[in-house]
C-alpha positions in Angstrom: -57.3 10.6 -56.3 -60.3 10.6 -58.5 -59.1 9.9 -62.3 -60.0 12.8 -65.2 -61.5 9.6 -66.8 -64.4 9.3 -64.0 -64.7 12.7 -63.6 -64.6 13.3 -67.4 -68.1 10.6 -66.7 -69.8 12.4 -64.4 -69.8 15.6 -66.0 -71.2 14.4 -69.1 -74.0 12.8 -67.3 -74.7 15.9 -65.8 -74.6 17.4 -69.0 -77.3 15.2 -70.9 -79.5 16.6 -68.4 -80.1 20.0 -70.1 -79.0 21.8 -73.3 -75.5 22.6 -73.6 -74.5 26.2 -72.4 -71.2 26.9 -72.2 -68.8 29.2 -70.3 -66.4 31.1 -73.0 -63.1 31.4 -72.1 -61.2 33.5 -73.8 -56.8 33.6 -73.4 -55.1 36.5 -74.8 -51.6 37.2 -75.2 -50.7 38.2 -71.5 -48.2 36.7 -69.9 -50.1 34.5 -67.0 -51.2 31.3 -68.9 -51.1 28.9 -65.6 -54.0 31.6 -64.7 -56.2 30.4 -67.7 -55.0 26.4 -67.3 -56.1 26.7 -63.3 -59.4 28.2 -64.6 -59.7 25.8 -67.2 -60.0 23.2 -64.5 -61.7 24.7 -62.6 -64.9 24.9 -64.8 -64.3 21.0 -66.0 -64.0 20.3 -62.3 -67.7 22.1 -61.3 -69.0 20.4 -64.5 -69.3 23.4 -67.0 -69.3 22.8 -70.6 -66.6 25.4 -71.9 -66.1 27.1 -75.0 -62.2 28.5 -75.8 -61.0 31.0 -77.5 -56.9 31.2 -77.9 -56.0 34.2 -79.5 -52.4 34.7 -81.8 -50.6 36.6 -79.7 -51.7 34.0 -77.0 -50.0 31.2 -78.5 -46.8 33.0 -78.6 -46.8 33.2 -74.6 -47.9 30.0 -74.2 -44.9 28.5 -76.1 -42.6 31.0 -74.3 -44.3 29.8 -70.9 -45.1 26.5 -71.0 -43.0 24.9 -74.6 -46.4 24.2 -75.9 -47.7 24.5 -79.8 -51.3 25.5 -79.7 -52.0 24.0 -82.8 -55.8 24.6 -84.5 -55.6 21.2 -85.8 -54.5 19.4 -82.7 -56.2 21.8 -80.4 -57.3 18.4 -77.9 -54.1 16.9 -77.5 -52.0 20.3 -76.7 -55.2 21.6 -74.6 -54.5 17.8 -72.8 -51.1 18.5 -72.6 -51.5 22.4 -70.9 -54.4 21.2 -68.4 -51.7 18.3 -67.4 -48.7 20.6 -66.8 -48.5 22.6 -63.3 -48.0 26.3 -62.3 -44.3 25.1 -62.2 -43.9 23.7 -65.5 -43.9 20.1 -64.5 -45.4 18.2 -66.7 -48.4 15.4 -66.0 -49.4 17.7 -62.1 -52.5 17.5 -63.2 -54.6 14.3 -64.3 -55.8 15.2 -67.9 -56.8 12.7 -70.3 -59.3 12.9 -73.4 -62.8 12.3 -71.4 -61.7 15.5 -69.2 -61.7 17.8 -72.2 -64.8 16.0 -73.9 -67.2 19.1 -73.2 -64.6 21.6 -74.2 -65.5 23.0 -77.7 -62.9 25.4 -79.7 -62.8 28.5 -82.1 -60.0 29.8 -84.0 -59.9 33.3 -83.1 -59.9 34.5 -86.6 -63.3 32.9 -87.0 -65.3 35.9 -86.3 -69.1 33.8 -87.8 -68.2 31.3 -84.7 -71.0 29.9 -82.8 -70.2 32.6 -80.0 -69.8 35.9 -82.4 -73.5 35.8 -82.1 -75.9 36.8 -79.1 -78.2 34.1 -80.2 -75.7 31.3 -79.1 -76.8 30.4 -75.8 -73.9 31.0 -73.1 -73.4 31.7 -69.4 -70.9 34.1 -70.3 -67.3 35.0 -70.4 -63.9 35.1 -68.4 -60.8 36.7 -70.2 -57.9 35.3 -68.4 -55.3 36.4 -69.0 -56.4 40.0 -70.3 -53.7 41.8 -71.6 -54.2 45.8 -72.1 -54.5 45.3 -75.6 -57.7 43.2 -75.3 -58.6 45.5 -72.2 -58.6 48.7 -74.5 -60.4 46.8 -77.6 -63.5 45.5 -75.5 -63.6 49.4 -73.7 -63.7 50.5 -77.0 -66.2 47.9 -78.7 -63.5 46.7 -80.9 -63.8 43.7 -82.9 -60.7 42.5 -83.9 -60.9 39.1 -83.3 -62.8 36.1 -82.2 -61.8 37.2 -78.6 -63.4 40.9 -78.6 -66.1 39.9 -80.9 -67.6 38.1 -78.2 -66.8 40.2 -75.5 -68.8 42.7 -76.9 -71.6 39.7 -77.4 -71.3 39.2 -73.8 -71.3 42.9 -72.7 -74.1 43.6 -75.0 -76.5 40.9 -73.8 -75.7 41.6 -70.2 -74.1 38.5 -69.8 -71.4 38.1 -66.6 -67.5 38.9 -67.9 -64.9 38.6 -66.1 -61.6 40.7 -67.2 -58.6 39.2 -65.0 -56.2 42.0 -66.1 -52.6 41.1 -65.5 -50.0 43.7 -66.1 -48.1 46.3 -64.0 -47.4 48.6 -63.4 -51.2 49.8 -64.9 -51.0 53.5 -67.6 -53.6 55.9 -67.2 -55.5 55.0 -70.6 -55.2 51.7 -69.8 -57.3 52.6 -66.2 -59.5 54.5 -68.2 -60.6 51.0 -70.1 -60.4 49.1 -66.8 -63.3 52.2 -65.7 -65.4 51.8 -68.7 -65.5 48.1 -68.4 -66.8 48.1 -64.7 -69.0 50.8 -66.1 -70.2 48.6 -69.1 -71.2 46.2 -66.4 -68.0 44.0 -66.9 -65.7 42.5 -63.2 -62.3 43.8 -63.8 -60.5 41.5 -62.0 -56.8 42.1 -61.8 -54.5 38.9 -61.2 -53.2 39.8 -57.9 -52.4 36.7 -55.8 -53.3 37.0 -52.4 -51.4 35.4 -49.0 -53.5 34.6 -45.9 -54.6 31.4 -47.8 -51.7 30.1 -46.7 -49.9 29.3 -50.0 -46.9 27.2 -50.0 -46.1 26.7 -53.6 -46.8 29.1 -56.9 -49.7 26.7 -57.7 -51.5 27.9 -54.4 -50.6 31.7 -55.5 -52.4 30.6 -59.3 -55.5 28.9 -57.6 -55.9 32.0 -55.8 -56.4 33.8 -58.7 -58.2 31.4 -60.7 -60.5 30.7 -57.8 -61.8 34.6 -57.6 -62.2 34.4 -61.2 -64.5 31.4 -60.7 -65.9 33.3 -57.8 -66.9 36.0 -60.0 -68.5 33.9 -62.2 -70.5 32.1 -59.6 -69.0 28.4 -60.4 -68.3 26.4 -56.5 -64.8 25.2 -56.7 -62.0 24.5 -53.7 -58.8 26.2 -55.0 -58.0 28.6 -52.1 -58.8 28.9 -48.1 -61.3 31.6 -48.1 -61.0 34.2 -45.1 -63.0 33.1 -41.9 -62.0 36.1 -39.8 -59.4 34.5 -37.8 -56.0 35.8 -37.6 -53.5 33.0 -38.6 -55.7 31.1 -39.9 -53.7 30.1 -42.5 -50.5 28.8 -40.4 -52.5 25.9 -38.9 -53.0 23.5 -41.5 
C-alpha cells in the first residue's frame, strides 16, 4: 500500500505547479463525523489543497464519536489522529502521518476575518459534511454566526459549488423549507443516505458511499464506491 508519506509528496509537487486554491470543508455538529474524515481523504487522496473549518458544537460529536479533542492548538496532530481512525473506531485504518495533512490549512470557527470569510480568497468552493439543521437553516437564511456560515454565504454569493450533506431524520417541514431554498440558492443538498448495490460489506463501505457522492458533487475523481453499471447483481460478484 502506498504510504501517506509518498502520497503526502506527490500532492505537493502537484501543488507547486499552480497557486494554492483550496476546497473548504466545513464540519458542523451533526452526528456523522466518519462522513467528514472519508471526505477529508478523499480530497488529500485526488491532491486538493483543503481548508477546514470545525465548528463548537462539532467538537462535541467528535469526542462523543470518535474520543477525540479537536484542539485549536493541536489541530495537526488530532486532525492526524481522526484521518487515521476508521468508520468503526479503530484506530490507525487509515495511513495518516504529518506529510498527508501538509496542504490542509485551519480556521477557528470563531474567526469570522479568516482568509475564507472573504469572496476575494481564492477557493474552489465548499462541502458541509456533516450539515446539521442548525447550519441548514443559518446558510437558508444568510446567517452568519460563525466561521462555518460566514463562508457558506461567501460561497453561495460568489456562485461557487456547495455541497450541503444533510444528515438528520426524520427531516421537519421548516427544515425542508431550508433544504428548498438552498437548491434554489444554487446550493446540492445532499442528504447522507448510504446506498446498497455497491456491494458494501463493512460500515466503512456504507461511509465511502456517502463521502464518494459528496466528492462527486464537487467534481473531485476518487474510488470509494462501485458506481452502477446497469447490471443487476453487479455487486455480489466481486
Amino acid at each position: 500500500m502506498e504510504s501517506g508519506h509518498v502520497r503526502g509528496q506527490q500532492h505537493q509537487e502537484q501543488r507547486q505547479e499552480a497557486p494554492r486554491r483550496p476546497w473548504i470543508v466545513g464540519v458542523s455538529g451533526a452526528s456523522g463525523t466518519p462522513y467528514a474524515a472519508a471526505v477529508l481523504r478523499g480530497l488529500l487522496d485526488a491532491g486538493e489543497s483543503v481548508d477546514l473549518v470545525v465548528s463548537r458544537a462539532s467538537r462535541l460529536t467528535l469526542l462523543d464519536e470518535t474520543g477525540i479533542a479537536f484542539r485549536d492548538a493541536h489541530w495537526q496532530e488530532d486532525l492526524r489522529n481522526w484521518l487515521a481512525r476508521g468508520a468503526d473506531g479503530k484506530p490507525d485504518s487509515f495511513d495518516v502521518d504529518a506529510a498527508y495533512v501538509s496542504d490542509v490549512r485551519y480556521w477557528a470557527a470563531g474567526d469570522l476575518a479568516a482568509g475564507p470569510s472573504s469572496g476575494s480568497y481564492p477557493a474552489k468552493g465548499m462541502l458541509i459534511v456533516p450539515a446539521s439543521t442548525a447550519s441548514v437553516a443559518g446558510v437558508a437564511l444568510g446567517l452568519s454566526k460563525d466561521l462555518l456560515q460566514r463562508v457558506a454565504s461567501v460561497t453561495l454569493k460568489e456562485r461557487r459549488r456547495l455541497v450541503v450533506a444533510v444528515r438528520e431524520t426524520p427531516l421537519s417541514g421548516q427544515t425542508l423549507k431550508h433544504m428548498v431554498a438552498l437548491d434554489e440558492a444554487g446550493a446540492v443538498v445532499l442528504p447522507a443516505s448510504p446506498a446498497f448495490y455497491a456491494g458494501a460489506t463493512h460500515i466503512q463501505d456504507l461511509v465511502d458511499f456517502v463521502a464518494g457522492r459528496v466528492l462527486d458533487a464537487a467534481g473531485v475523481p476518487h474510488g470509494l464506491y462501485r458506481r452502477w453499471k446497469g447490471e443487476l447483481g453487479g455487486s455480489r460478484k466481486d
